[in-house]
N, C-alpha and C positions, 0 to 999 in steps of 0.2 A: 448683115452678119449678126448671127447672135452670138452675146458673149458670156461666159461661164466664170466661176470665181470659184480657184480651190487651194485652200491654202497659200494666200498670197498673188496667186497665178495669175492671171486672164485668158483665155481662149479667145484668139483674136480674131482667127478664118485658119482655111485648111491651108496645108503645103500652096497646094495644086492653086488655088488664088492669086498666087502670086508668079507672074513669068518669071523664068529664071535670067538673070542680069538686071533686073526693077524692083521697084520700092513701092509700097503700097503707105497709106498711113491709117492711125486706129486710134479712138480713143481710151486710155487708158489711164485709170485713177485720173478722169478731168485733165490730164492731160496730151496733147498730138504726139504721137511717137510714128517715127517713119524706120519701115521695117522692110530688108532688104534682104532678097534671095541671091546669092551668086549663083555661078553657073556651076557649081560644085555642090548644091541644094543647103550649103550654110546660110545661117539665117543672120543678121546683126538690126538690133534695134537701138536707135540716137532718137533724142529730142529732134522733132520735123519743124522746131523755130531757128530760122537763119540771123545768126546774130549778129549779122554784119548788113543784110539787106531788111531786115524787122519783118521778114515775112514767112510765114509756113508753108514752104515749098519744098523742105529737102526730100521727100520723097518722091518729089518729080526730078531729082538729081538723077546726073550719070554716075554709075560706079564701075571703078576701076581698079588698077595697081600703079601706085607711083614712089617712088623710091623704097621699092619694096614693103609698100603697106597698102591693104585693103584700101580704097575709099570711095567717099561721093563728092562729087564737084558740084555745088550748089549752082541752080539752075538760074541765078540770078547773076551772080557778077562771077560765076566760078574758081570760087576758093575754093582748094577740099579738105574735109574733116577727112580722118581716118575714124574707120571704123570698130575700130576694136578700142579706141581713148578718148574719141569724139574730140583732138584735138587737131587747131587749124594749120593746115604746112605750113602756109602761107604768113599766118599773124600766129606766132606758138602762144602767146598768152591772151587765145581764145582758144576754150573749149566748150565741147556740146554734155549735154549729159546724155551717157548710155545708160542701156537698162540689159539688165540681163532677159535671155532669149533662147527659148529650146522646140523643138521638133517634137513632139510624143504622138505616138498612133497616127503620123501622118498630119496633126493642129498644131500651128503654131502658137507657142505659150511664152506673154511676156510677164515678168517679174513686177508687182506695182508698189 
């Protein structure tokens, strides 16, 4: 994937990249960010480091809906962050950093 830089942005890969209900991951400003398509073509980008298992998997999580919030269940001991706060249901005084994330011409562009 090549990545572009415009005003803060990054070009990370196209929509179509990404299946809808899965997470891809990208590097951005030196750091892993896991970047997830619902089946609604919304986009959400969290830190892909798992703070509870010390590893960079969240973008092989599943994502879903649970008590009414977007999330991913980390593919390791499946706690879910919610997607839109990057924090944990499960331990609320864990949270992930998100990054802001937009669709233009069909590229997904995350914020660095």
């Amino acid at each position: 994937m090549n990545s572009q830089v415009y005003t803060g942005w990054v070009m990370v890969c196209a929509l179509e990249d990404i299946l809808p209900a899965t997470g891809v991951c990208a590097l951005v400003d030196h750091k892993q960010v896991a970047i997830f398509r619902l089946p609604d073509d919304s986009v959400y980008a969290v830190e892909n480091f798992d703070p509870i298992s010390f590893a960079n998997v969240l973008y092989r999580g599943m994502i879903g809906d649970l008590k009414g919030k977007k999330v991913v269940a980390s593919p390791v001991y499946k706690q879910h962050f919610c997607l839109e706060t990057g924090q944990c249901l499960e331990k609320p005084e864990i949270r992930l950093q998100c990054f802001d994330v937009t669709v233009k011409d069909q590229q997904v562009w995350v914020h660095s």
